[in-house]
FIKOLZA-1660 file (N, C-alpha, C; in steps of 0.1 Angstrom, whole numbers, plus 5000, padded with zeros to 4 digits):
% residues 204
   i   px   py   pz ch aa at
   1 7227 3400 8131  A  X  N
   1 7214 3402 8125  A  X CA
   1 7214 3407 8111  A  X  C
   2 7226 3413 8106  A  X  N
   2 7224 3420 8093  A  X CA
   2 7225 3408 8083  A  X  C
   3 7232 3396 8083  A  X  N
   3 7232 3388 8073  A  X CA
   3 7217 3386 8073  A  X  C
   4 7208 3382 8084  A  X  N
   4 7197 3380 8081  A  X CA
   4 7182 3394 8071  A  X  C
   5 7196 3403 8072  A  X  N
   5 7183 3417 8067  A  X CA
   5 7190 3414 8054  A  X  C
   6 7200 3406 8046  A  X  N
   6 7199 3410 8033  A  X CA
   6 7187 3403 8021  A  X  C
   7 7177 3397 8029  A  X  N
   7 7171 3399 8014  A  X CA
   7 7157 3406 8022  A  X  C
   8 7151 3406 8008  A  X  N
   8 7133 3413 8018  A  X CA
   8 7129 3410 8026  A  X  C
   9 7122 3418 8030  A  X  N
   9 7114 3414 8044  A  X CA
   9 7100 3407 8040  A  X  C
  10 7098 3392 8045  A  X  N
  10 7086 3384 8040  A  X CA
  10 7077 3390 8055  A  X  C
  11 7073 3376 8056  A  X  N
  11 7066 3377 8070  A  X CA
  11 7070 3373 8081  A  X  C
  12 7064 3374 8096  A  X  N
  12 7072 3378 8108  A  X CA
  12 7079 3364 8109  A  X  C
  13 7067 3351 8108  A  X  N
  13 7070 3339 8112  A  X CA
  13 7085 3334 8105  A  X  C
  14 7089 3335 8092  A  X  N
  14 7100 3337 8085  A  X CA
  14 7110 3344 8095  A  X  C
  15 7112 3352 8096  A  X  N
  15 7121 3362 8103  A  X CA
  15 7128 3352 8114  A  X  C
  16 7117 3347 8127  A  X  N
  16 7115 3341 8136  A  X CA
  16 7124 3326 8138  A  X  C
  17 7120 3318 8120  A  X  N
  17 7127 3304 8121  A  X CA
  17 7140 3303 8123  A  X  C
  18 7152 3310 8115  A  X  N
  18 7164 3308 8121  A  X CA
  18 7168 3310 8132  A  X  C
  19 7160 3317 8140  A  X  N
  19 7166 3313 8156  A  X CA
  19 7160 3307 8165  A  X  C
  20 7149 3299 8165  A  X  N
  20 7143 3287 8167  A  X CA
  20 7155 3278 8159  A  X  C
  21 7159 3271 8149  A  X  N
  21 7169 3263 8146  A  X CA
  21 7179 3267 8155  A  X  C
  22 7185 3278 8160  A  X  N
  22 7195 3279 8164  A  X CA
  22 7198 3272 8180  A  X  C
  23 7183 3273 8183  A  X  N
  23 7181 3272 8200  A  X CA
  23 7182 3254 8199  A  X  C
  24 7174 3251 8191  A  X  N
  24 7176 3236 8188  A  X CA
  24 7188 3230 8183  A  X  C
  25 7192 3234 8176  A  X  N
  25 7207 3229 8171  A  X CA
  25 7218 3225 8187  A  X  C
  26 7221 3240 8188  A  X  N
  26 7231 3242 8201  A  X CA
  26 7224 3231 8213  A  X  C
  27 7215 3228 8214  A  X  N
  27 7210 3220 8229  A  X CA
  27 7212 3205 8225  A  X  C
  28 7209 3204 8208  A  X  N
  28 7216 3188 8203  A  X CA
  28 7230 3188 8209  A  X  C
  29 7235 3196 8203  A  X  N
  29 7249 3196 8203  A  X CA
  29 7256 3191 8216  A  X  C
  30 7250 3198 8226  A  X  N
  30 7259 3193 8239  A  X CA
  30 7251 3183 8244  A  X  C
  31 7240 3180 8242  A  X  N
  31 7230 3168 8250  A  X CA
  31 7236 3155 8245  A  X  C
  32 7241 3140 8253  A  X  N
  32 7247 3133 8248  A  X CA
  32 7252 3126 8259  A  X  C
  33 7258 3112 8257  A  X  N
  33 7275 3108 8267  A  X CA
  33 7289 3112 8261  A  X  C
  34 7294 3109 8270  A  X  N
  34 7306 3119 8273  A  X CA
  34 7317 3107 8275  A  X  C
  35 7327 3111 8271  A  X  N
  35 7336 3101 8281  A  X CA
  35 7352 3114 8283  A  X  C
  36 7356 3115 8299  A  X  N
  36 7363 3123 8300  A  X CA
  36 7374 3122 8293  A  X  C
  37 7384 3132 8281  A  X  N
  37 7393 3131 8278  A  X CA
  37 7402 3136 8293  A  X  C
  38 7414 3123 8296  A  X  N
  38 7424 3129 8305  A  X CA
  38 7436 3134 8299  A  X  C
  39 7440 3130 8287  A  X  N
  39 7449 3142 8281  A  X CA
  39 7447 3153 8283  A  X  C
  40 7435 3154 8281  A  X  N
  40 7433 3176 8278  A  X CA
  40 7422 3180 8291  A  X  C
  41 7428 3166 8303  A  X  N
  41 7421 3177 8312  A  X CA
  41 7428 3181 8322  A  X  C
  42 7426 3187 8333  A  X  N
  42 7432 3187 8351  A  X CA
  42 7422 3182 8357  A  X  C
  43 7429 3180 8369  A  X  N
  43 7419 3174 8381  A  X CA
  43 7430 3180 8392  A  X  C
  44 7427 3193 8395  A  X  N
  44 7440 3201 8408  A  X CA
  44 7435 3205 8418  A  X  C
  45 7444 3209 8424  A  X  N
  45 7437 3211 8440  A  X CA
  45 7457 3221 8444  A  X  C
  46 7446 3227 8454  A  X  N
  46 7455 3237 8461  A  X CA
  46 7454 3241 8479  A  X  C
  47 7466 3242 8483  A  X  N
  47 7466 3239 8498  A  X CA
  47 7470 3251 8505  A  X  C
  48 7473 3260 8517  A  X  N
  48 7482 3267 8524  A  X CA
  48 7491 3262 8530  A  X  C
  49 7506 3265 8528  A  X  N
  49 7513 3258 8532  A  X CA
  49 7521 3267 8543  A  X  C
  50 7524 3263 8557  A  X  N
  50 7529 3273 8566  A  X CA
  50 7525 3283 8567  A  X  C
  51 7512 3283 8563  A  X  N
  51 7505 3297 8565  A  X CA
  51 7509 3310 8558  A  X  C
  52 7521 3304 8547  A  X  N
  52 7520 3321 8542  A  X CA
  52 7526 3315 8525  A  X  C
  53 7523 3305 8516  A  X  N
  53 7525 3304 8502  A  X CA
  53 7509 3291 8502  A  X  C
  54 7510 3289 8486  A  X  N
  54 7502 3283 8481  A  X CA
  54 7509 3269 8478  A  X  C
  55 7506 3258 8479  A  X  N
  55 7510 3247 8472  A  X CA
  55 7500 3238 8465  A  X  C
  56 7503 3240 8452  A  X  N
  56 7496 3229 8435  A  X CA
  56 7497 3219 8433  A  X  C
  57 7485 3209 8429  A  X  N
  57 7487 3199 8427  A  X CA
  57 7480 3193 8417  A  X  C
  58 7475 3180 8418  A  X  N
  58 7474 3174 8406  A  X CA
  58 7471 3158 8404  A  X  C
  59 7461 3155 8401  A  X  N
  59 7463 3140 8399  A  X CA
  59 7462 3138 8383  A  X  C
  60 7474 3124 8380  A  X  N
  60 7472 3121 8366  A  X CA
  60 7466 3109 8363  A  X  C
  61 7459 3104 8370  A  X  N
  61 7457 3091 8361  A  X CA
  61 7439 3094 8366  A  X  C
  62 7431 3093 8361  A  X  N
  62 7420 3096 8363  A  X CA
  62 7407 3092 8350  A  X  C
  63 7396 3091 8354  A  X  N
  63 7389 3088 8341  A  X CA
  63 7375 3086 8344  A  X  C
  64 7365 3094 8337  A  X  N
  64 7351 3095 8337  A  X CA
  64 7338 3096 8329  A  X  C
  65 7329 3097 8329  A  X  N
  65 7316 3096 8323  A  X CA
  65 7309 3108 8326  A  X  C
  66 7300 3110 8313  A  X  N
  66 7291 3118 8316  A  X CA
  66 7282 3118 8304  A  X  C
  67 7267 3119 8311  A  X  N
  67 7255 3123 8305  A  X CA
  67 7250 3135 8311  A  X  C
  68 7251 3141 8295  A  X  N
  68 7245 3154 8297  A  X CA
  68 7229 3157 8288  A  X  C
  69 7220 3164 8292  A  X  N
  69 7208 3164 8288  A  X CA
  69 7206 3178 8287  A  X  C
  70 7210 3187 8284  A  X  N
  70 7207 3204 8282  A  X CA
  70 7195 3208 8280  A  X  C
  71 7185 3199 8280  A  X  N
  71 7169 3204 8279  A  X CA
  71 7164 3201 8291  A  X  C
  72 7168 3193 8298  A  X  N
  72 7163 3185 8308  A  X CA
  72 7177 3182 8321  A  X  C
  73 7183 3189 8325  A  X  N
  73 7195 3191 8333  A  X CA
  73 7195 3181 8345  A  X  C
  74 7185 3177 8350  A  X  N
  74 7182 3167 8362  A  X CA
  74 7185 3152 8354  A  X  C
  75 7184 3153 8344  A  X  N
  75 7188 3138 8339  A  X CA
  75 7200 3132 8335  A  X  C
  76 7209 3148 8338  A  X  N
  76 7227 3147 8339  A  X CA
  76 7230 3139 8344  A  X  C
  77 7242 3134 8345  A  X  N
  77 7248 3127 8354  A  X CA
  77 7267 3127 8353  A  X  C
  78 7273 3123 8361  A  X  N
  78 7285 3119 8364  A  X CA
  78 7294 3116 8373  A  X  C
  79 7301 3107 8366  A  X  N
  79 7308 3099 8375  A  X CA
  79 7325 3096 8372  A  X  C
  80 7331 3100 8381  A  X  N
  80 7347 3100 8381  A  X CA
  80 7350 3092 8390  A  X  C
  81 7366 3089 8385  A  X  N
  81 7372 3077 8395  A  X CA
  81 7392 3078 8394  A  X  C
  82 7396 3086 8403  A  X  N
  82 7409 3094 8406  A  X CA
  82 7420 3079 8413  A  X  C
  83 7429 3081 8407  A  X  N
  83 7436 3074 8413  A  X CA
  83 7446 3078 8421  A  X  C
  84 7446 3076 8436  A  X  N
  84 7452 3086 8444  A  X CA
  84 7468 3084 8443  A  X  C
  85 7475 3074 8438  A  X  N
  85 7491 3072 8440  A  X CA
  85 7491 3076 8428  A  X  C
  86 7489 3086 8422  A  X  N
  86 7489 3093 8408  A  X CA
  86 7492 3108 8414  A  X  C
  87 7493 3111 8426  A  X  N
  87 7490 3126 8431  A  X CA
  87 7503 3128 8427  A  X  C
  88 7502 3144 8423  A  X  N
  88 7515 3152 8419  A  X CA
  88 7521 3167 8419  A  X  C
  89 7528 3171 8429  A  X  N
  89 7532 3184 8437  A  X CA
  89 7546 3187 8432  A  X  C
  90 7553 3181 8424  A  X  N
  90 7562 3185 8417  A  X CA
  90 7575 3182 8432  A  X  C
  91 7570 3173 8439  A  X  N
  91 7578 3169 8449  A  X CA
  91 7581 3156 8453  A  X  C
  92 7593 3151 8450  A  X  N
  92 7588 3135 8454  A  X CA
  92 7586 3127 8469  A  X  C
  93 7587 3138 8477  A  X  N
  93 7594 3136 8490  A  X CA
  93 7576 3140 8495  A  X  C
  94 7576 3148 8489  A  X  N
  94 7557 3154 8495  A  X CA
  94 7549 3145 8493  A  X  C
  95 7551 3140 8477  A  X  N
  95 7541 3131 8471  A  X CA
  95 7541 3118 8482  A  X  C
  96 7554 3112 8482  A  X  N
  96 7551 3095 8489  A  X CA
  96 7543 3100 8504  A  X  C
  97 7543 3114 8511  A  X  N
  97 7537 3116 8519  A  X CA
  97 7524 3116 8519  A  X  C
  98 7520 3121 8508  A  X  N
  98 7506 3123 8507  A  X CA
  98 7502 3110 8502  A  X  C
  99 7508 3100 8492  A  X  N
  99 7503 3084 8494  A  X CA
  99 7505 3078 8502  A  X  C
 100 7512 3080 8520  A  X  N
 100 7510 3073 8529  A  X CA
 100 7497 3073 8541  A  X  C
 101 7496 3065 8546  A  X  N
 101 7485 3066 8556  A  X CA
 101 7488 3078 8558  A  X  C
 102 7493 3086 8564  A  X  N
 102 7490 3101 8571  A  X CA
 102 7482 3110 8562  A  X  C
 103 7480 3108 8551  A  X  N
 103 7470 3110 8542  A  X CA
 103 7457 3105 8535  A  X  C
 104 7460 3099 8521  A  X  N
 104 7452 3094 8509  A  X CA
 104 7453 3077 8516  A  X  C
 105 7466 3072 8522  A  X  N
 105 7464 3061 8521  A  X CA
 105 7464 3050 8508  A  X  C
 106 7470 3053 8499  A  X  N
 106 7467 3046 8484  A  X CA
 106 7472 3032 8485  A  X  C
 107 7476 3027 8491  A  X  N
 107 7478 3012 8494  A  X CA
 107 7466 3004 8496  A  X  C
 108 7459 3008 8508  A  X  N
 108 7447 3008 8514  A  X CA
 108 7431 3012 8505  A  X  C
 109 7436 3027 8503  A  X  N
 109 7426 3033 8494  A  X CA
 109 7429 3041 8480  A  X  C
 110 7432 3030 8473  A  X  N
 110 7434 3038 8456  A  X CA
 110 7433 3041 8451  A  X  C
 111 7417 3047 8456  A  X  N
 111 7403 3055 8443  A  X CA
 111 7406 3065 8454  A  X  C
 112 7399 3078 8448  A  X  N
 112 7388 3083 8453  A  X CA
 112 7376 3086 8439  A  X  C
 113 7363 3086 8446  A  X  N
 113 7352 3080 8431  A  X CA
 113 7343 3097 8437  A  X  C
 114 7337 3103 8422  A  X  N
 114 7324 3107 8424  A  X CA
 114 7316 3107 8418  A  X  C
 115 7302 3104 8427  A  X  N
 115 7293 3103 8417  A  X CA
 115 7279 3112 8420  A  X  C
 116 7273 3119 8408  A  X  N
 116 7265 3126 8408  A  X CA
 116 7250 3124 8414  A  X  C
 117 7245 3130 8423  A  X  N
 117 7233 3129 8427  A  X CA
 117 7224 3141 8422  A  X  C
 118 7227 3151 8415  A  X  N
 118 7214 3159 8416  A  X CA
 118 7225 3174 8402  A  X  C
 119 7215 3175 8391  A  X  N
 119 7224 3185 8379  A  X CA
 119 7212 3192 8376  A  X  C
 120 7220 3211 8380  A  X  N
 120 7207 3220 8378  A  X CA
 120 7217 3232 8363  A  X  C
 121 7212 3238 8355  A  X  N
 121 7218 3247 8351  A  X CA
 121 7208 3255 8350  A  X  C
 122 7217 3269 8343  A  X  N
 122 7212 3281 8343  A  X CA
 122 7223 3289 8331  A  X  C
 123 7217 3282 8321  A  X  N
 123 7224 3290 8307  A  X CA
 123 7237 3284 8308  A  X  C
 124 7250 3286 8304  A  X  N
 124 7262 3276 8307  A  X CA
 124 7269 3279 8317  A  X  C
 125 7258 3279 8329  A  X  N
 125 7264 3278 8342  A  X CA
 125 7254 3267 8345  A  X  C
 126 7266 3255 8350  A  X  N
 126 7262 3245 8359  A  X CA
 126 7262 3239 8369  A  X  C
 127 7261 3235 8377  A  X  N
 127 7257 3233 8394  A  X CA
 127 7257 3218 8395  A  X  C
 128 7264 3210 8400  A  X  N
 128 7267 3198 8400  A  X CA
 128 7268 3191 8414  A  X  C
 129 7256 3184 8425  A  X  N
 129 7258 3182 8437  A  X CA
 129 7260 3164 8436  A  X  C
 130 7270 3158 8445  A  X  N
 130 7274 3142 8440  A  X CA
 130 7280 3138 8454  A  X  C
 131 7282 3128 8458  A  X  N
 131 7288 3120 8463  A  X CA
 131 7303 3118 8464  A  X  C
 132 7312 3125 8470  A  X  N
 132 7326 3124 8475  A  X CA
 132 7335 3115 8481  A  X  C
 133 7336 3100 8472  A  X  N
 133 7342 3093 8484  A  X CA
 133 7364 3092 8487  A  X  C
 134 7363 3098 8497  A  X  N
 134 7381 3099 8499  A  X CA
 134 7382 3087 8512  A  X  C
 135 7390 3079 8512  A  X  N
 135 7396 3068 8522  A  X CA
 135 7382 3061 8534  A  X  C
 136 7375 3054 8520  A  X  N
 136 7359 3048 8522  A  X CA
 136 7346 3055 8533  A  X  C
 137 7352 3077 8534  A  X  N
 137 7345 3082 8538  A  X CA
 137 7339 3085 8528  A  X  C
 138 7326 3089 8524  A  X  N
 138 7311 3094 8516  A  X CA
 138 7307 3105 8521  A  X  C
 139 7309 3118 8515  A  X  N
 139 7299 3131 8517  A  X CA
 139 7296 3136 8505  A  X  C
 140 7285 3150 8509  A  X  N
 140 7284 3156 8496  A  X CA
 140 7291 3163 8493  A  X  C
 141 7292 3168 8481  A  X  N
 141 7299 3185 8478  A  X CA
 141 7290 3187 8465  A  X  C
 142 7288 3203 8463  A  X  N
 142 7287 3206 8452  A  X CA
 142 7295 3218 8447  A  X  C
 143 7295 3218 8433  A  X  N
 143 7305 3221 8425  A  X CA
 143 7298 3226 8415  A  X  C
 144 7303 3243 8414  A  X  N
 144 7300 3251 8404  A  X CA
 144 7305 3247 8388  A  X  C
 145 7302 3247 8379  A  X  N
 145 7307 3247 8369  A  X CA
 145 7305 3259 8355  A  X  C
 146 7315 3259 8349  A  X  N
 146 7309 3271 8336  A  X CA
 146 7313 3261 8326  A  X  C
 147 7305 3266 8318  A  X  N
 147 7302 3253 8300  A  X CA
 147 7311 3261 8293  A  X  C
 148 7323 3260 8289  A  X  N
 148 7332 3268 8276  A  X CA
 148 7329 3268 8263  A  X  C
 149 7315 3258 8258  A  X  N
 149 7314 3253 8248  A  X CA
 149 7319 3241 8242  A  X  C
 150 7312 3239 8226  A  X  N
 150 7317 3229 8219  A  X CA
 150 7325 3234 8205  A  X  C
 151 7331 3218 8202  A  X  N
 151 7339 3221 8193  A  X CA
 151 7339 3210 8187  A  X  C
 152 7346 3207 8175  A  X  N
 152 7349 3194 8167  A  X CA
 152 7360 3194 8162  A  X  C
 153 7369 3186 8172  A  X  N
 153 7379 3186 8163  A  X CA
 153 7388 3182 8148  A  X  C
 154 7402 3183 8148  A  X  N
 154 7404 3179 8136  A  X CA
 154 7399 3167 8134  A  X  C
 155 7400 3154 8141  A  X  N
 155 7400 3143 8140  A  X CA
 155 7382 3133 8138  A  X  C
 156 7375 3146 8141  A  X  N
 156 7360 3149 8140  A  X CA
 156 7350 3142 8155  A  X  C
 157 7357 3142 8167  A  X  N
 157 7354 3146 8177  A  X CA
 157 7347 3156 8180  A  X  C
 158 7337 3152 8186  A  X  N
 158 7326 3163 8195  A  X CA
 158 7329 3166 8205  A  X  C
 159 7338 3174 8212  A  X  N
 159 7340 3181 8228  A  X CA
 159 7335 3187 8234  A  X  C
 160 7332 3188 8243  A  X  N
 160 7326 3199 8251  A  X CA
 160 7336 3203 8265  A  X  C
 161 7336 3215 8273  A  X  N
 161 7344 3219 8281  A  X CA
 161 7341 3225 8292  A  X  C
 162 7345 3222 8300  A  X  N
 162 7339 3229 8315  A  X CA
 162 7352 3231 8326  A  X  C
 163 7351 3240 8330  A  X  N
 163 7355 3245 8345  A  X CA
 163 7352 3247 8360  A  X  C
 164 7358 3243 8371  A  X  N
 164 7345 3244 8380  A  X CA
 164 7359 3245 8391  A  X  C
 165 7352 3247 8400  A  X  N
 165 7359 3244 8413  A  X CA
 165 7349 3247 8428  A  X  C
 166 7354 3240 8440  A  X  N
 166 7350 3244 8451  A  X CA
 166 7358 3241 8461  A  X  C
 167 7359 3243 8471  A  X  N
 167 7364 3245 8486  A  X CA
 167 7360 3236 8497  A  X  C
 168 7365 3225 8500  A  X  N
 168 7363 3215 8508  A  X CA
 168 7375 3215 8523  A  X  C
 169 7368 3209 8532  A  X  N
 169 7377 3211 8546  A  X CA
 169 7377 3191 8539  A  X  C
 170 7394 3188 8547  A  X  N
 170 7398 3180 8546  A  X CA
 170 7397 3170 8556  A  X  C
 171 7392 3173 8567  A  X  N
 171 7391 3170 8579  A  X CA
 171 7382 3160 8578  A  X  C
 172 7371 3162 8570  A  X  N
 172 7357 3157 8565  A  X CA
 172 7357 3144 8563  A  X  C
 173 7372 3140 8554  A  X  N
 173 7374 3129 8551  A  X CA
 173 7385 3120 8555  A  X  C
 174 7387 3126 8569  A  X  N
 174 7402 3115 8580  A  X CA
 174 7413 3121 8571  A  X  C
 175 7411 3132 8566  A  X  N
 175 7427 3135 8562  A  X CA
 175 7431 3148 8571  A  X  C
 176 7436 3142 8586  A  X  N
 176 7441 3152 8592  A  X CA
 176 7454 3157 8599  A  X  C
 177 7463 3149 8591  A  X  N
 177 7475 3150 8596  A  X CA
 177 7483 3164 8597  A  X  C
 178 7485 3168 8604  A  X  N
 178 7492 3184 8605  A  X CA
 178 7504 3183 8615  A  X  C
 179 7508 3194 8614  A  X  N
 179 7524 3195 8628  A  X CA
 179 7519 3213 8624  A  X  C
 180 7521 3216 8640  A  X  N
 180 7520 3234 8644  A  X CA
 180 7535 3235 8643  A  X  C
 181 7536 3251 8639  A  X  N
 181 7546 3259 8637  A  X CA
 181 7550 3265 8648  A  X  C
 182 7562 3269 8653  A  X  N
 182 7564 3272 8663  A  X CA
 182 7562 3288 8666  A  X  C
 183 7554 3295 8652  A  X  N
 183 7552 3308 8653  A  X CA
 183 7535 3308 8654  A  X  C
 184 7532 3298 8652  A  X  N
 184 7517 3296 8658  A  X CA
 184 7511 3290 8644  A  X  C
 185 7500 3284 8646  A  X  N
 185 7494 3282 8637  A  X CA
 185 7500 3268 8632  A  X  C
 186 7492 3261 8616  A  X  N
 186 7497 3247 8615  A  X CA
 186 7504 3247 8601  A  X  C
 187 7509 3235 8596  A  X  N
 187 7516 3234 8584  A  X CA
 187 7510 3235 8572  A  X  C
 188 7495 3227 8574  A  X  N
 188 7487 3227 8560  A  X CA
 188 7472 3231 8566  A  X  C
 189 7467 3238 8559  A  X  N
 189 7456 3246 8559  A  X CA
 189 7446 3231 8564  A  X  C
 190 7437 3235 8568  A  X  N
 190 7422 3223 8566  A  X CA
 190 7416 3222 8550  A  X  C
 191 7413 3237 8547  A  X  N
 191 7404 3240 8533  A  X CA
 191 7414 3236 8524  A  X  C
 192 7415 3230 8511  A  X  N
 192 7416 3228 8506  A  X CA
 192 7404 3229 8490  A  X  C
 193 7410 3234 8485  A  X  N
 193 7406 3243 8473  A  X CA
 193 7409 3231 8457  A  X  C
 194 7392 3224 8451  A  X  N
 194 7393 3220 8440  A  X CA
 194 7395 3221 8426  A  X  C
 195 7399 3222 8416  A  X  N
 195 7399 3226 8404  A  X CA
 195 7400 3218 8392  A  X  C
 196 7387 3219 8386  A  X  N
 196 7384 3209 8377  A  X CA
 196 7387 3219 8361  A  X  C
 197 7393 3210 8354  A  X  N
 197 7395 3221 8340  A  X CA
 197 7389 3206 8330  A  X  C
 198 7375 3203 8325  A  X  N
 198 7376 3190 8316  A  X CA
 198 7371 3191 8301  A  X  C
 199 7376 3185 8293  A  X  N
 199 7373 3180 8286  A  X CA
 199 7371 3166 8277  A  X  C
 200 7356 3170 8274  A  X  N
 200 7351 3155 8273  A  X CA
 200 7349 3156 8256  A  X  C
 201 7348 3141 8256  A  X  N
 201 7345 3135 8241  A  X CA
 201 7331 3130 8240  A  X  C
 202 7323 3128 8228  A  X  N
 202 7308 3125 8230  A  X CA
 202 7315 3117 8220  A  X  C
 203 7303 3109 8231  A  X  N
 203 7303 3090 8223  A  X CA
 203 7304 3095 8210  A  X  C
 204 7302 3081 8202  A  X  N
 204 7294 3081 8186  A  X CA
 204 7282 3078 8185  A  X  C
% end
């Protein structure tokens, strides 16, 4: 506020305008389509394994859309489309497991797709509820998200950035293949834990 106190003080309505521009400016800015950069994004997921470490993952080949409307948040939208023989655990012996039927199925089922049904925010927190399809099952999930902001890059790209994640049972979607441990309990958790890191490009 002090750059704005260096000259006189006029009248109130004066005072007032620069931050009215500012509220408008910022809501242009991110309001727009989108197209997901997959270079500079993740798409991970995390599992319990034997009941006592974490195992990370990852899909690489992936690619999506989005309209965003920051004045009007219901008129969002998005849509992603994952390619499951892309999955990656830094194991090659896990991976062909998890692209065989005892899993994902990627022979059979190649995608998994989502698509947005309903976008609420609340300042740059976003709320994202859509359509889950894994091995031609369909449910909902919703998914928190935080807005990181925009940026322009060198190249004079418009970005914008988001984070989100949620917690899904795997069971949901015919992925239930497990083996019990002979100290009780099973090999891979049910829940399975989302994590979206994206960054997107606005059309031209």
């Amino acid at each position: 506020m002090s750059f704005f106190r260096r000259k006189p003080k006029t009248t109130a309505p004066a005072a007032a305008a620069p931050a009215a521009v500012a509220v408008v400016e910022s809501g242009s800015v991110v309001t727009g389509d989108y197209a997901v950069d997959a270079s500079h994004s993740r798409l991970g997921f995390s599992a319990r394994h034997a009941m006592v470490t974490t195992v990370r993952g990852d899909f690489t080949d992936f690619d999506g859309t989005a309209h965003v409307d920051a004045e009007t948040p219901a008129n969002s939208s998005v849509r992603l489309t994952i390619r499951t023989a892309s999955i990656n655990t830094a194991s090659a012996d896990r991976d062909g497991h998890l692209r065989s039927g005892d899993f994902f199925d990627s022979e059979n089922h190649p995608e998994i797709t989502f698509a947005s049904t309903d976008v609420e925010r609340d300042g740059t927190d976003w709320t994202i509820t859509g359509d889950l399809t894994i091995k031609g099952i369909t449910r909902p999930v919703t998914i928190p998200f935080e807005e990181n902001g925009t940026a322009v890059d060198p190249f004079g790209n418009t970005r914008v950035g988001f984070e989100g994640a949620t917690t899904i049972n795997r069971k949901d979607w015919d992925l239930t293949w497990n083996a019990a441990l002979e100290t009780g309990g099973v090999l891979v958790s049910e829940k399975i834990k989302l994590e979206f890191d994206v960054s997107a490009i606005k059309s031209a």
